[in-house]
C-alpha positions as CSV (number, residue, x, y, z in Angstrom):
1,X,55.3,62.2,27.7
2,X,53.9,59.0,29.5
3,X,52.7,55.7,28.0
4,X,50.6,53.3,29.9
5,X,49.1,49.5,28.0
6,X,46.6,50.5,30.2
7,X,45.2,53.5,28.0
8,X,46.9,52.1,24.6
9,X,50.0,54.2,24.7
10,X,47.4,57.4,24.8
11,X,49.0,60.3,26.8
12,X,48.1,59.5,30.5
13,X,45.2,62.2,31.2
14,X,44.0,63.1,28.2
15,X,40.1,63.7,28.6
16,X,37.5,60.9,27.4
17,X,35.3,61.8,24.0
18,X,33.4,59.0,24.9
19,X,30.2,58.8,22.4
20,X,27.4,56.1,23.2
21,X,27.4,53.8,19.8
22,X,23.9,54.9,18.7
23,X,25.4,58.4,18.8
24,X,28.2,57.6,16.4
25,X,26.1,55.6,14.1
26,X,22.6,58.8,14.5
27,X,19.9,55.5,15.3
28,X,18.0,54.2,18.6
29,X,19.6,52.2,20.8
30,X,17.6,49.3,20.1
31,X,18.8,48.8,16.4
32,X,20.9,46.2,16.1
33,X,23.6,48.1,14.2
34,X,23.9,49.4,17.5
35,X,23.8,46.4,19.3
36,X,26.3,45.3,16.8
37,X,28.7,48.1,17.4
38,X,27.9,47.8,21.2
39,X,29.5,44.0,21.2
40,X,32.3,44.7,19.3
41,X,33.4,48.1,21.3
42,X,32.9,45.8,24.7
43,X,35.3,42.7,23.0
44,X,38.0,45.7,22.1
45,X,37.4,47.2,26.1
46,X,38.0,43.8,27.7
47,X,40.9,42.8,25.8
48,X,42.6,46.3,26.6
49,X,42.0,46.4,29.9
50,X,43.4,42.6,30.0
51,X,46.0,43.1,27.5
52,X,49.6,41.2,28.2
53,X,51.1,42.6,25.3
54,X,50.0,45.9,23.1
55,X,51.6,46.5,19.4
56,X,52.2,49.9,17.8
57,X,52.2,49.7,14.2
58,X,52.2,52.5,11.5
59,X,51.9,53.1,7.7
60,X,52.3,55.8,5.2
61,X,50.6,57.3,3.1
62,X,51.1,54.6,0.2
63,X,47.7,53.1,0.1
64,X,45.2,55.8,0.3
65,X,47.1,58.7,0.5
66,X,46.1,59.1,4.5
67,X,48.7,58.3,7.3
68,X,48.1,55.9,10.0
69,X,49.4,54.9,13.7
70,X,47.1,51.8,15.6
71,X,47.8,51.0,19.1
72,X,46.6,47.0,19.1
73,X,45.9,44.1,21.4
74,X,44.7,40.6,20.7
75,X,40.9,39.7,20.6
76,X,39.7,36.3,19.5
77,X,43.2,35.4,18.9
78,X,43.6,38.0,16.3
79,X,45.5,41.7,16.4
80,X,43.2,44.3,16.3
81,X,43.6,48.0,16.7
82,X,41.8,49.4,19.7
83,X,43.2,53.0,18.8
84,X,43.9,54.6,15.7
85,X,45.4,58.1,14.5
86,X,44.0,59.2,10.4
87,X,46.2,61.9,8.6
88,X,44.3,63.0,6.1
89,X,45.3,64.6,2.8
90,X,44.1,68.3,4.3
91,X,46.5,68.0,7.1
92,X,43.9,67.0,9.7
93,X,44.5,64.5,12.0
94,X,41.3,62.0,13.3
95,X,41.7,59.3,16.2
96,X,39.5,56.6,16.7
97,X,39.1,54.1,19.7
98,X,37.2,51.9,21.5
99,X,36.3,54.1,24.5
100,X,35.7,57.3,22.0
101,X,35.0,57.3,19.2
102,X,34.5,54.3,16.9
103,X,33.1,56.2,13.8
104,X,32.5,59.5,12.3
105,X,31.5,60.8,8.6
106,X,35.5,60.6,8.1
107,X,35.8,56.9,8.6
108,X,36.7,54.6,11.8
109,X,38.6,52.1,14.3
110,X,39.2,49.5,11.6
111,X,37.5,46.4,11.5
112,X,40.4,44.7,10.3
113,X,42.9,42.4,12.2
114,X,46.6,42.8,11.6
115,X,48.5,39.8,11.0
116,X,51.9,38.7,12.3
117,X,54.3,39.8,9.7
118,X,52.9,43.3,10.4
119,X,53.4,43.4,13.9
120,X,56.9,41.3,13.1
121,X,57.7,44.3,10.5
122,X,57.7,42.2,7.4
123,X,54.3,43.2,6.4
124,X,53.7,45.5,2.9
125,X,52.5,48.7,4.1
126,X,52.6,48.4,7.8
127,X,55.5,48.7,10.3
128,X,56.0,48.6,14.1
129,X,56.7,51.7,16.0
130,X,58.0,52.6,19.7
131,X,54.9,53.4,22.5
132,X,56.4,56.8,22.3
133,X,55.8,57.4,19.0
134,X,52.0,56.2,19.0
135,X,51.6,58.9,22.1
136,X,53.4,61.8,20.3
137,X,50.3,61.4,17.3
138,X,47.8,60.3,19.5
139,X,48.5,64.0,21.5
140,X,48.8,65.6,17.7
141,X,45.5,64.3,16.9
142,X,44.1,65.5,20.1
143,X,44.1,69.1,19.0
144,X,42.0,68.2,16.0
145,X,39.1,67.2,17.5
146,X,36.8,64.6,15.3
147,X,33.4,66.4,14.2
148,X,30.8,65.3,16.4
């Protein structure tokens, strides 16, 4: 299985479920939730395709009962997740990301940064993982596709 920083640790490939933002949120273009959602998808696409350094971080099922994997990168200075795997409770698997998609009835690419003693591994909830890891359930939740 290959990993590339260039497609956040995604299996090289793997075909685009790219969804305009006023798709994902079911409003016109010119509403500014859109607009809104249309800024802060390009910040997320500039700092991957820029990215010196990409985290892999993980947590269990502690908090909400779903399972999670983020492949991040800094933006603004902060660590944010530009990719994200979901395993819900019914054993289906959701992924998010910048250049697919953001949000669905489900849930979404979370807004929130990480901070350093997550990415360090000193965090709560959240631990690091290998760029091999993130691919292997980034390809599992391929072959659940998000409702669209």
């Amino acid at each position: 299985m290959e990993c590339s920083p260039l497609d956040g640790g995604a299996v090289s490939g793997s075909a685009s479920r790219h969804r305009s933002p006023g798709d994902q949120l079911g409003a016109p273009d010119h509403d500014p939730a859109v607009a809104g959602l249309t800024r802060w998808i390009e910040a997320r696409a500039h700092a991957a395709r820029h990215a010196q350094r990409w985290w892999y971080l993980s947590c269990g099922r502690e908090l909400d009962g779903c399972a999670y994997a983020y492949a991040c990168v800094r933006v603004g200075g902060q660590i944010v997740a530009v990719r994200q795997v979901v395993g819900f409770e019914d054993g289906t698997w959701h992924r998010y990301a910048y250049d697919e998609i953001v949000v669905d009835p489900r849930g979404g690419l979370t807004d929130q940064p990480f901070v350093e003693a997550d990415v360090d591994g000193v965090g709560d909830h959240v631990r690091p993982i290998t760029p091999e890891s993130f691919a292997r359930t980034w390809a599992l939740a391929e072959g659940s596709a998000n409702p669209t």
